[in-house]
N, C-alpha and C positions, 0 to 999 in steps of 0.2 A: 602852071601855078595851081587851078583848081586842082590837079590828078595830086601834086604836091602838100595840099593843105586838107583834101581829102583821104589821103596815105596816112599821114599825122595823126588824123581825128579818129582815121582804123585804130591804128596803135596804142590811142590814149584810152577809146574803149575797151578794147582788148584787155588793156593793164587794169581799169577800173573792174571790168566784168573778173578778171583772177583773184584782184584784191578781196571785191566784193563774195566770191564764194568759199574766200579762205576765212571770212569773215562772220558767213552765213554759216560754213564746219564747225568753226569755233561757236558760236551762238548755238546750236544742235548739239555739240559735242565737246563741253567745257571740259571735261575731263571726268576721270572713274578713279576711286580708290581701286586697288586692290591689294588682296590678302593673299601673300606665298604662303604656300603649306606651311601650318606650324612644326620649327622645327625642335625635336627634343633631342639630350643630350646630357649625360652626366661625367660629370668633372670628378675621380674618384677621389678615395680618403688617401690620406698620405702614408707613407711606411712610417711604422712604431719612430719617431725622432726621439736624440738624446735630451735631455733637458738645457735650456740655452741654445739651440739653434738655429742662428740667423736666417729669418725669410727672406729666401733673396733679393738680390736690390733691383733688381733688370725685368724687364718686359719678358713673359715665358709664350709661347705656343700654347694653347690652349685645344687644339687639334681643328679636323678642317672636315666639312661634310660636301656630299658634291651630290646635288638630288637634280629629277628632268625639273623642266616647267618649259609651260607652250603657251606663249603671249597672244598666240592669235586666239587658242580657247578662252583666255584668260578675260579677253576685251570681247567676243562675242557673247559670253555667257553674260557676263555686267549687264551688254545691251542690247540682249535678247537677237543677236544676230543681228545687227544692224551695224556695225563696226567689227571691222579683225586688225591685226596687225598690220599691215599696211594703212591704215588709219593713223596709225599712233605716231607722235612726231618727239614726245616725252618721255621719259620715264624716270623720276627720282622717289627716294627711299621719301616716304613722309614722316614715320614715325615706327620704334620699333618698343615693342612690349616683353621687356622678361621678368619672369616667373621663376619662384622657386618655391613646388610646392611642399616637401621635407625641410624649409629650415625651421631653425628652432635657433633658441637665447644663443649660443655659441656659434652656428653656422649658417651666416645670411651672404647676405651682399656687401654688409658692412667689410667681410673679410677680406674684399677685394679693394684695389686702391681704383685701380682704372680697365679698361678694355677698350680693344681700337678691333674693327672689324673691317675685314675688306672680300672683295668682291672678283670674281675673273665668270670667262666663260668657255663652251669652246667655236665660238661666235667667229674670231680670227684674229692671226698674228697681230692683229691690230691692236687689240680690245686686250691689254695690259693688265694684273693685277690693280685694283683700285680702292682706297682706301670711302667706304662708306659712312664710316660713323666712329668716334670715338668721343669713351663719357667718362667720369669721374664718379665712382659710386657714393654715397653717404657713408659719411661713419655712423649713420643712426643703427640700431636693428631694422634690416626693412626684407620682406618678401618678393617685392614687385616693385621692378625702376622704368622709368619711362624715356625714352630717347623721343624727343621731337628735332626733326632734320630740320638744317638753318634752310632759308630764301636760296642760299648758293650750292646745296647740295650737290654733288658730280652726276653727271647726267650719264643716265645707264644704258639708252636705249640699243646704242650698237653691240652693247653686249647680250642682249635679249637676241639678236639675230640666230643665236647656237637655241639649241635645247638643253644644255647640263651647264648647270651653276654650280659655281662652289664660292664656299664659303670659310675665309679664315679668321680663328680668332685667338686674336695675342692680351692678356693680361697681368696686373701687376698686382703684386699679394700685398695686405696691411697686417695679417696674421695668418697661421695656418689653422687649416679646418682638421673636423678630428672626425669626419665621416665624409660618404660621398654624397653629391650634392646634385640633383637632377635640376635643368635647367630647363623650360622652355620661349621660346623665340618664337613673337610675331610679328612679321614685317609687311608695313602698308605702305604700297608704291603710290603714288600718283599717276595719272596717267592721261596721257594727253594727245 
C-alpha cells in the first residue's frame, strides 16, 4: 500500500514538475513578433479597353510568389539565441500591412473590391494550401490598408517545418486601373 501510494505521489509530481516548466517556458518566452521579408510586387496596367467594358464579376488570380524563410533564424535572432525552432509551439499571421507607394486620385486600393490570400509550403503532403487572410478594401482613396488577424486565425506552424513559402493572391476589381500599380506586403507572425 505505502509502495502504491508512494508510486501515485511519483506521478503527481512528475505531472506538476512538466506542467510547472511549461508554465515557467511560457513566463520566459511569451512570444515574439516577427517580420517575413517584405514582400514587393506589381499588379500591371491593363491593355488599352473599349469604352464600356464590364470589370469582371469573379475573384481573379492575382499571381503567386514562393521566397525561403528559416524559423529557427527567425526565433533565435528575436532572442538573441536563446530559442530556435523547436521552441516554437505557434505560429499565426498577426497582422499584415500593404502599401502602395505610386497610387494617385484614380489608382489606389479603392479599385479593388476584395483580396483572399493563402498560404502553402514545401513543409509536407500534409500542410495543404491554406487560406490566411481575407479583407474587403475601402472605397475611400487610400494608399495603405491594414489587415489585423482575428483570435482564430489558422495556425501555421507545421507549415514553417519546409524552408520555401508561397504565397497566393486572388482578388476582385470595383474599377480598372489605367497604370501599374506596385504593391508592398508586410507580414507579422506571432510567435510562440
Amino acid at each position: 500500500m505505502k509502495k502504491l501510494i508512494g508510486s501515485v505521489l511519483l506521478i503527481a509530481l512528475l505531472a506538476a514538475a512538466v506542467t510547472g516548466c511549461k508554465k515557467i517556458i511560457n513566463s520566459i518566452f511569451p512570444g515574439v513578433d516577427v517580420d517575413v521579408p517584405e514582400v514587393i510586387f506589381t499588379i500591371p496596367a491593363p491593355p488599352p479597353l473599349p469604352p464600356g467594358t464590364p470589370v469582371p464579376s469573379g475573384e481573379q488570380s492575382l499571381g503567386s510568389l514562393t521566397q525561403s524563410f528559416n524559423l529557427d533564424s527567425a526565433v533565435k535572432a528575436k532572442t538573441n539565441g536563446q530559442f530556435g525552432a523547436g521552441d516554437v509551439t505557434s505560429v499565426k499571421i498577426k497582422q499584415i500591412v500593404f502599401n502602395m507607394p505610386n497610387a494617385d486620385q484614380q489608382n489606389n486600393f479603392s479599385n479593388f473590391e476584395s483580396a483572399r490570400f493563402t498560404f502553402a509550403s514545401n513543409a509536407s503532403q500534409n500542410t495543404p494550401e491554406v487560406e490566411v487572410a481575407s479583407l474587403t478594401f475601402p472605397q475611400t482613396n487610400t494608399s495603405t490598408v491594414t489587415y489585423t488577424a482575428p483570435e482564430n486565425a489558422p495556425e501555421l506552424r507545421p507549415y514553417l517545418n519546409g524552408n520555401s513559402l508561397t504565397y497566393n493572391v486572388y482578388g476582385r476589381l470595383r474599377r480598372f486601373t489605367t497604370k501599374a500599380l506596385s504593391i508592398s506586403v508586410k507580414v507579422t507572425m506571432k510567435v510562440k
